[in-house]
N, C-alpha and C positions, 0 to 999 in steps of 0.2 A: 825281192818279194813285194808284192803289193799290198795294199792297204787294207784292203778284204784278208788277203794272206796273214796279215800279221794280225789283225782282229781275231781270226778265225783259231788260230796259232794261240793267240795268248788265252781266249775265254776254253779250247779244249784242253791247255795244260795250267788251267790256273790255279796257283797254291796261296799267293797270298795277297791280300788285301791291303787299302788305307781307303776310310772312306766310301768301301762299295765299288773302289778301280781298283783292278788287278797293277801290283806293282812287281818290280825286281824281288832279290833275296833284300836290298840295301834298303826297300820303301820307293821307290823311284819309277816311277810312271814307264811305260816302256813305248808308249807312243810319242817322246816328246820329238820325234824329228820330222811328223807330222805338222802341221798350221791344225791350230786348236779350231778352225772351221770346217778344213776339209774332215776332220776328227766326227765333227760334231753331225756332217752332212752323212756321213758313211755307216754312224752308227744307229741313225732317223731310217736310213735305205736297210739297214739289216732289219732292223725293230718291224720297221711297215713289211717287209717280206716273212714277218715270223720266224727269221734264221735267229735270232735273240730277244732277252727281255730282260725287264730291270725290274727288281723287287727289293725287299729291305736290307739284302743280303748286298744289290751291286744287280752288276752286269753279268748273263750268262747265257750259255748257250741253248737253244729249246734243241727236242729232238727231232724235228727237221733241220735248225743246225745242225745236228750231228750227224743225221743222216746225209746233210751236204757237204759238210766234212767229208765222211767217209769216202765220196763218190768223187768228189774235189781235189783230193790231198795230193792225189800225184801231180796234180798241178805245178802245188809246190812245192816239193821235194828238191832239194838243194845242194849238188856235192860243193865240196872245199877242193878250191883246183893243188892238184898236185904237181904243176909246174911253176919253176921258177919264173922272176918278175920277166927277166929278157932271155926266155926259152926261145929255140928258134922256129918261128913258123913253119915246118913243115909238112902240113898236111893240110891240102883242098876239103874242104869237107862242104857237100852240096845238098839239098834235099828237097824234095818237093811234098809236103807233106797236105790232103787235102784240106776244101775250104770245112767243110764238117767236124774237121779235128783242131782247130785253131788253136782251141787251146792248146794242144800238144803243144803246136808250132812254136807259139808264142813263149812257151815254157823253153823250149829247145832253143829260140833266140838268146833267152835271162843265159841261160845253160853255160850257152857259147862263150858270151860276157866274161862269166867270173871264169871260164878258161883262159880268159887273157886272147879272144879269137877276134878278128877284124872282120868286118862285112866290106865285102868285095860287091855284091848286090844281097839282096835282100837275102836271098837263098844260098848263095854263096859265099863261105867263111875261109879265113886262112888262120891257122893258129897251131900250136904243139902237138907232138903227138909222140909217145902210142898214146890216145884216148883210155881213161880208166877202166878197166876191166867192170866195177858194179855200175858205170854211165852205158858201157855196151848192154849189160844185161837188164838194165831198166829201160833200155831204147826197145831191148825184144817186148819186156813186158806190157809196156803201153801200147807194142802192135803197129810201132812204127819205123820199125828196121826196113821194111820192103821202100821206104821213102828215101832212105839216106844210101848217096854212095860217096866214099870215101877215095884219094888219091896222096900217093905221097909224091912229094916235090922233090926234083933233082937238087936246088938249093934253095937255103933259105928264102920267105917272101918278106923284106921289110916294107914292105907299104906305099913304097915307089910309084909312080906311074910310069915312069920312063922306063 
């Protein structure tokens, strides 16, 4: 998730404070694996775009954040891969999604990631499969199923070139 993503993430579920900064249950900062400048640069870019502001209370979200929330979120929406660490790669999965929907893309790139999927070229991944039954029906919901075609491999691909 990106830096936007986890801003966006922590000021629309935020319960608790230190200080006017949304912290963990424990008190604990949840951007610390951020550099306290890139932090500082990202939430000057929110503030000047009116997606946030800061008042006596902290940091939070305006309703144009929210409303860029709401229209944004599938962006990052995040499954938890359901295969093991050294599952066997079989399954090509290819797509060409256009340049107008980038974001999709770029979300379906993060996607592939945390499935444990290799890029073979930009568009072309190798990695486990069957794919998750709610990754398939969120692929329809985004409207980007007609981009993706999918193939299973006679054997494993460990990442070889030879």
């Amino acid at each position: 998730m990106s830096i936007v993503g986890d801003i966006f993430d922590e000021l629309w579920n935020k319960r608790f404070y230190y200080k006017g900064i949304p912290v963990n249950f424990f008190g604990i900062p949840r951007f610390r694996r951020y550099n306290h400048n890139s932090l500082k640069t990202t939430l000057s870019q929110l503030k000047r775009h009116r997606f946030i502001e800061k008042d006596e209370r902290g940091w939070s979200l305006t309703r144009r954040g929210r409303d860029r929330m709401k229209t944004a979120y599938v962006f990052f929406k995040k499954f938890v891969s359901p295969f093991e660490k050294n599952s066997p790669r079989n399954l090509l999965f290819m797509f060409d999604v256009p340049h107008e929907k980038r974001q999709h893309r770029d979300w379906l790139r993060r996607q592939l990631r945390e499935y444990d999927y290799i890029m073979v070229q930009k568009s072309v991944w190798v990695g486990p499969s069957p794919l998750p039954e709610e990754f398939r029906d969120y692929i329809k919901t985004i409207k980007i199923k007609g981009c993706i075609k999918t193939f299973r491999l006679a054997k494993g691909y460990n990442g070889d070139r030879s």
